[in-house]
C-alpha positions in Angstrom: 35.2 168.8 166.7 36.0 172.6 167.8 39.2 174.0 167.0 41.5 173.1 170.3 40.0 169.5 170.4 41.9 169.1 167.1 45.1 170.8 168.8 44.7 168.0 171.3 44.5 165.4 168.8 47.1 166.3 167.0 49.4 166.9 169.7 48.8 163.5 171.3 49.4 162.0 167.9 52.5 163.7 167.2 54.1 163.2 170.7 53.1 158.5 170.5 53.8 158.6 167.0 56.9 160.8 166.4 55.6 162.2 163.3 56.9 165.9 162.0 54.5 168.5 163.1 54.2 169.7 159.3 53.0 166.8 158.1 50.5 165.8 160.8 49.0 169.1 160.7 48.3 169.5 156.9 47.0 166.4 156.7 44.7 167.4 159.5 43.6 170.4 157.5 43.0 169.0 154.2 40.5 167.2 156.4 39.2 170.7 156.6 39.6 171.4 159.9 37.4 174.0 161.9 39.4 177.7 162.0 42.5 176.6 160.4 44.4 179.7 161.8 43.7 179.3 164.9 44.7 175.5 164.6 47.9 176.3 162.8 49.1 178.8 165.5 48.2 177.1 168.5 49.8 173.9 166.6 52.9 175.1 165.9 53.6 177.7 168.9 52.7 174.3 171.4 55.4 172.3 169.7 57.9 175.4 168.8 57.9 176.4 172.5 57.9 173.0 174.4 60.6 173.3 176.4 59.6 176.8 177.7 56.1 175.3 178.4 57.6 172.3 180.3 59.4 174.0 182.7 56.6 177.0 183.3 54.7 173.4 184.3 57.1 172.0 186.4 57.7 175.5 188.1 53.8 175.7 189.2 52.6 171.6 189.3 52.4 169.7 192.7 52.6 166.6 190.8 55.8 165.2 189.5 56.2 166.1 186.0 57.0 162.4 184.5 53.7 161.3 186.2 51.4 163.8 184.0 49.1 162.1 181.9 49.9 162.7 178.3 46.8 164.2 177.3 47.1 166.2 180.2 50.0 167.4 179.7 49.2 168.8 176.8 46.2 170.4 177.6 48.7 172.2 180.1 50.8 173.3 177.3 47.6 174.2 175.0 46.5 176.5 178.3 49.7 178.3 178.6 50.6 178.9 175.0 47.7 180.7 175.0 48.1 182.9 178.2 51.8 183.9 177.0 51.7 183.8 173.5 48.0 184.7 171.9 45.8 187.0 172.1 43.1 184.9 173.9 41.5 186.8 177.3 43.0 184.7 180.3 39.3 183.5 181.3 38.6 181.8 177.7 42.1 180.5 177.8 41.5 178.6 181.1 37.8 177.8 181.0 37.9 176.1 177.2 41.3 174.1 178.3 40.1 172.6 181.6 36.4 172.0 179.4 38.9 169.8 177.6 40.4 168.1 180.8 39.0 164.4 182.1 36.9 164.9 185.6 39.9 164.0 187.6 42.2 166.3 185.9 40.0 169.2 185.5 41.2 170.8 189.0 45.1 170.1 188.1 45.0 171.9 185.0 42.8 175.2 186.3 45.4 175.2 189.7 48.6 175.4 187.3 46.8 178.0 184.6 45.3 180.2 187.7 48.9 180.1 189.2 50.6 180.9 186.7 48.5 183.9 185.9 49.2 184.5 189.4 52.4 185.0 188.9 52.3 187.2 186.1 52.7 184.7 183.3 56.4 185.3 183.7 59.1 182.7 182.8 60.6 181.4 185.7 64.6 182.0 185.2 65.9 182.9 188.4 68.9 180.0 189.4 69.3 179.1 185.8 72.6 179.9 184.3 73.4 181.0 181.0 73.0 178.1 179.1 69.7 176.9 180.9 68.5 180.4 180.4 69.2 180.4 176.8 67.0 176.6 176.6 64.0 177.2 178.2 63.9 181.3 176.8 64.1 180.3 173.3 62.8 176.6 173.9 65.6 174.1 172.5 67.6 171.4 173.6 70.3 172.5 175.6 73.2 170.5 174.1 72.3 172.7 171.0 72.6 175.5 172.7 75.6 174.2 174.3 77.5 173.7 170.7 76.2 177.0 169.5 77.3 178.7 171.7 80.9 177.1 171.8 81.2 177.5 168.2 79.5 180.5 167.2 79.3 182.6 170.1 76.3 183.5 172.9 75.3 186.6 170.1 74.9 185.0 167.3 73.1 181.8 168.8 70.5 183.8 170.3 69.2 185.5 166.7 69.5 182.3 165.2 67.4 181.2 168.4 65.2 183.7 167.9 65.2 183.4 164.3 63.6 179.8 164.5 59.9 180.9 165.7 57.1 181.6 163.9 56.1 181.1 160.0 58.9 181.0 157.5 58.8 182.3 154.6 58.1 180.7 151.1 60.1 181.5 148.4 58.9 180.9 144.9 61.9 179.4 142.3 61.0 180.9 139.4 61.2 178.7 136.0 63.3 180.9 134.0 62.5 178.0 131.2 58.5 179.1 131.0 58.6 182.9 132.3 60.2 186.1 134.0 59.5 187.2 138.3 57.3 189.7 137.0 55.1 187.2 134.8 55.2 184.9 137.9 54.1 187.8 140.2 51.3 188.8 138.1 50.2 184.9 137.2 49.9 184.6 141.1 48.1 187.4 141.5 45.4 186.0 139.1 45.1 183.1 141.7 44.8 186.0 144.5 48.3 185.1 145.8 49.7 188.1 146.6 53.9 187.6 145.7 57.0 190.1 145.2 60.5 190.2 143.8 63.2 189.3 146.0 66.1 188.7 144.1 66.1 188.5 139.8 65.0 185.2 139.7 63.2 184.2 143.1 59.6 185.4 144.0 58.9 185.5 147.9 55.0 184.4 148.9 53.0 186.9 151.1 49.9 184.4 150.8 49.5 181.8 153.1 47.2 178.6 151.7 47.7 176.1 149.4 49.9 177.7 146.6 50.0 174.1 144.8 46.3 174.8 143.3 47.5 177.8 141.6 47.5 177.5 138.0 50.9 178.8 137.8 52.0 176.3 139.7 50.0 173.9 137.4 51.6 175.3 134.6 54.9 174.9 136.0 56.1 178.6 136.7 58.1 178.1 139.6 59.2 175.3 142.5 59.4 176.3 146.0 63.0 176.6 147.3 64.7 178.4 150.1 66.8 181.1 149.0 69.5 179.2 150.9 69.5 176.5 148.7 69.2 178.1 145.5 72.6 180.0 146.5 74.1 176.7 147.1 72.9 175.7 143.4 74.3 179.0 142.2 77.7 178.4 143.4 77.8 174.6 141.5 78.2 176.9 138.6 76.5 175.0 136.0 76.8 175.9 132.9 74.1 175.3 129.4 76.2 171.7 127.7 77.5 170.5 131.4 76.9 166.9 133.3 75.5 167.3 136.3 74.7 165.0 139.2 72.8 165.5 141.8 73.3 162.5 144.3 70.8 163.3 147.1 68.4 164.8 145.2 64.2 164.5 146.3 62.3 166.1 146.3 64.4 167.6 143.4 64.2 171.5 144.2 68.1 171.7 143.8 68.1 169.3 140.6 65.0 171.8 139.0 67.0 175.0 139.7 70.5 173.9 138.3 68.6 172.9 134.9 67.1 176.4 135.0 70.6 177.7 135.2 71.5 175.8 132.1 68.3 176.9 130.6 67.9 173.0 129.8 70.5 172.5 127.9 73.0 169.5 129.2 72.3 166.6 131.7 71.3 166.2 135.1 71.2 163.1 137.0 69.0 162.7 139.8 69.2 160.3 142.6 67.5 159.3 146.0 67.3 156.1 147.7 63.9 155.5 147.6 61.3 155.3 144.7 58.6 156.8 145.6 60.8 160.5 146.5 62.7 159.6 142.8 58.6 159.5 141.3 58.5 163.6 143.0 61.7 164.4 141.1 60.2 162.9 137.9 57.0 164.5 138.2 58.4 168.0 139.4 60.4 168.0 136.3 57.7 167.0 133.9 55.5 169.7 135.1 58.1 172.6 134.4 59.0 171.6 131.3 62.7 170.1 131.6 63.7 167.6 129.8 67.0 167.3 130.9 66.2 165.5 134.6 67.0 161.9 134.6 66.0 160.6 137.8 67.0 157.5 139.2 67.2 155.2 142.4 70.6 155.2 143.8 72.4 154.9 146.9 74.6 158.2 147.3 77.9 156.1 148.9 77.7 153.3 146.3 79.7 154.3 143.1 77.4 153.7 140.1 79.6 152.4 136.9 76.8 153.9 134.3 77.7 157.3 135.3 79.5 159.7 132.8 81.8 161.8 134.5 80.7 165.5 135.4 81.3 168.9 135.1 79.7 169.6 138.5 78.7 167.4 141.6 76.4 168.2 143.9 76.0 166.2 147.3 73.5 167.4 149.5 73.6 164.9 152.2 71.3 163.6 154.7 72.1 165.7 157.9 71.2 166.8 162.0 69.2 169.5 160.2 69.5 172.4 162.9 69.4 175.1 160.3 65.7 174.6 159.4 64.3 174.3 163.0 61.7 177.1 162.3 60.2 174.3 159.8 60.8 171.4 161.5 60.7 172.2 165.5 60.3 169.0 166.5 64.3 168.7 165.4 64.8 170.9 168.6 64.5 168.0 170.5 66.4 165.3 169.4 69.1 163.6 171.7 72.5 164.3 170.8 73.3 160.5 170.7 70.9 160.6 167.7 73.2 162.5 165.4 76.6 161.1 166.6 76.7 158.7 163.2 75.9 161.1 160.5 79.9 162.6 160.1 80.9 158.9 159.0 77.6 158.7 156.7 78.3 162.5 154.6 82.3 161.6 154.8 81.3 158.4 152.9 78.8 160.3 150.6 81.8 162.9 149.9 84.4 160.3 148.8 82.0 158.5 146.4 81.3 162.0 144.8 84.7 162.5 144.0 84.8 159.9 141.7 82.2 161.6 139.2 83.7 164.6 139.0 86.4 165.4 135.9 89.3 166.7 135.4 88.9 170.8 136.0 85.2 170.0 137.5 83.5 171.1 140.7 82.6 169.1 143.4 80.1 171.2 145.8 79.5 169.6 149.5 76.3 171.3 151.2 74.0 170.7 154.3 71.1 171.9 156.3 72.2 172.2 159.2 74.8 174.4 161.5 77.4 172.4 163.2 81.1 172.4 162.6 81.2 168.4 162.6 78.9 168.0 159.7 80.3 171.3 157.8 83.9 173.1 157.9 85.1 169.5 159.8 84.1 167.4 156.5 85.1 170.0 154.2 88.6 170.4 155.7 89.2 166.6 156.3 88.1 165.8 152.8 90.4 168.6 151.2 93.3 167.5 153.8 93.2 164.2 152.2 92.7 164.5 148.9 95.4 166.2 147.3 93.5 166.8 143.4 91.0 168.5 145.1 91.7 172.7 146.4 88.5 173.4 148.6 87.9 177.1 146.9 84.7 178.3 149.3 83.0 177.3 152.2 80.1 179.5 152.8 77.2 179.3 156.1 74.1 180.9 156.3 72.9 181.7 159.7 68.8 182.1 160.6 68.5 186.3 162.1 71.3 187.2 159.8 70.6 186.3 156.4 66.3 185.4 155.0 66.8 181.6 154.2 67.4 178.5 156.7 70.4 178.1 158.2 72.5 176.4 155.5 76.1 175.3 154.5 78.1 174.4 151.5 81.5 174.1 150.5 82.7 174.0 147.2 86.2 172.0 145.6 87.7 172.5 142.2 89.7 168.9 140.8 92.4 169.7 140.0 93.2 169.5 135.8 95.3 166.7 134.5 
């Protein structure tokens, strides 16, 4: 199977099955999949740029765009991305997509690639206004665009539009418990990973591949964790001796980076609502050496009598998720109406946190995701209604201003007795 057959494949599979593009394409590639680089860009820039594909096709199709064939379609996609977007000579980006194409498909998919060469390979923009232009530029649903833009500006949405192409960045947690950034760096290097310091205790990854077959990873030198996310751990304050739980916890990134901070000394409890992710949070735990993790099975709005009050409370809940777009594209595409629940859902998970945290304790609230509903509009209600709690920061990360995802947290001291 050459390399843009498996592009199609996966494409297809993605678009009936509604799987993330993440997982359907490393589990393509552990299948060991012919020029994995070439399969990973043309992957990912197909599904990250979508909507700017679509409406190039719809600008230069004589056939109505809801009566493409699937597969079709995105061939058509394949095609383009490659004329716009990689450095593939226009003749081998037409001739090896239409060699893909069925027999009565073949001339559809060379007249919309030839026209569009035609005209430049230029983004047709002309009528759109500046919402519309902002969509199909930077390739996202326009109702996100729409509530960017109304809450944080046209400037800012279009770097953190910008910001969500192309390959993230891995940041490297390092276990404080077993080494040092520099022992990390140079225990990479003796995997050939090549690494560097970017803050005193997180190591950012310049190697691409499977860092998991390291044998510092193995040995249990560091977790991966965006650098958004560890700040949101940093400012639970944890302290060596304190109670912690973590109620939304797997894969457990969050949980292994607060017992770092109390260099394993003290409690955390770990919680998700399935098994299987609680089985990660063991595991993780058991390979870098702390022995403070006790992971569980929980439901995050059902109180739990076992629990010991806490010194800190950490409720990460489940959210929209449109701070980690450049991860997860596919997120770019969701309806609106899919997200209208999830207030109610992190409200409920708030007010059942409350109840775990002590007298004088700290209570930290924290998503993925940038949108005032899910963030400052939860924080605020919550600290509007419950009077022992002073909301003492609220912090957001946005993608093109800061290195990490796009991230939120807000953090409320109880009052003492």
């Amino acid at each position: 199977m050459t390399a843009r057959e498996q592009v199609l494949k996966l494409l297809v599979k993605t678009a009936s099955q509604g799987s993330y593009s993440n997982i359907a394409l490393d589990a393509a590639l552990s299948r060991n999949a012919e020029d994995r680089s070439f399969v990973t860009a043309l992957f990912y820039g197909v599904t990250e740029r979508k909507v700017t594909l679509d409406h190039i096709i719809r600008a230069h199709s004589t056939t109505e765009f809801d009566d493409i064939e699937p597969g079709t379609l995105q061939l058509l996609r394949m095609g383009l991305y490659q004329l716009m977007y990689m450095n593939v000579p226009d003749s081998a980006a037409v001739n090896e997509t239409v060699k893909l194409a069925g027999k009565s498909s073949k001339g559809f998919v060379n007249a919309v690639l030839r026209a569009f060469i035609r005209g430049g390979c230029a983004i047709p923009l002309d009528g759109l206004d500046e919402l519309s232009t902002l969509s199909v530029k930077y390739s996202c649903a326009r109702w996100i665009v729409k509530l960017w833009v109304n809450e944080y500006g046209a400037e800012r949405t279009e770097k953190m539009l910008a910001a969500s192409f192309g390959r993230p960045p891995v940041y490297a947690r390092v276990n404080t418990l077993q080494c040092d950034a520099d022992d990390l760096i140079y225990e990479l290097a003796c995997d050939g990973v090549k690494s560097e310091q970017y803050s005193e205790n997180c190591v950012i990854i310049n190697s691409s591949g499977d860092i998991t077959g390291t044998a510092a990873y193995t040995n249990g030198l560091f977790h991966i964790q965006d650098i958004s996310s560890q700040k949101c751990c940093e400012a639970l304050g944890s302290q060596p001796g304190d109670t912690v739980i973590d109620l939304c916890a797997a894969p457990g990134g969050k949980s292994f980076t607060i017992a770092e901070l109390m260099n394993n000394a003290g409690k955390v409890y770990s919680f998700d609502l399935h098994e299987g992710r609680v089985k990660l949070i063991n595991d993780g735990a058991k390979r870098l050496g702390s022995d403070i993790i006790e992971a569980r099975q929980g439901d995050a709005a059902v109180f739990d009598d076992t629990l010991p009050q806490a010194d800190r409370v950490l409720c990460d809940v489940p959210c929209s998720g449109l701070g980690v777009i450049r991860r997860k594209p596919e997120i770019k595409y969701k309806k609106k109406s899919e997200l209208e629940g999830l207030p109610d859902i992190q409200m409920k998970i708030l007010n059942n946190a409350k109840a775990y945290v002590r007298p004088g304790g700290r209570l930290v609230y924290s998503t993925c995701t940038l949108n005032r509903a899910e963030n400052e509009d939860i924080a605020e209600k919550f600290a509007a209604e419950n009077n022992d709690f002073t909301l003492s920061e609220m912090k957001t990360f946005f993608p093109g201003e800061t290195d990490g995802d796009g991230f939120f947290y807000a953090a409320f001291e109880r009052n003492a007795i």
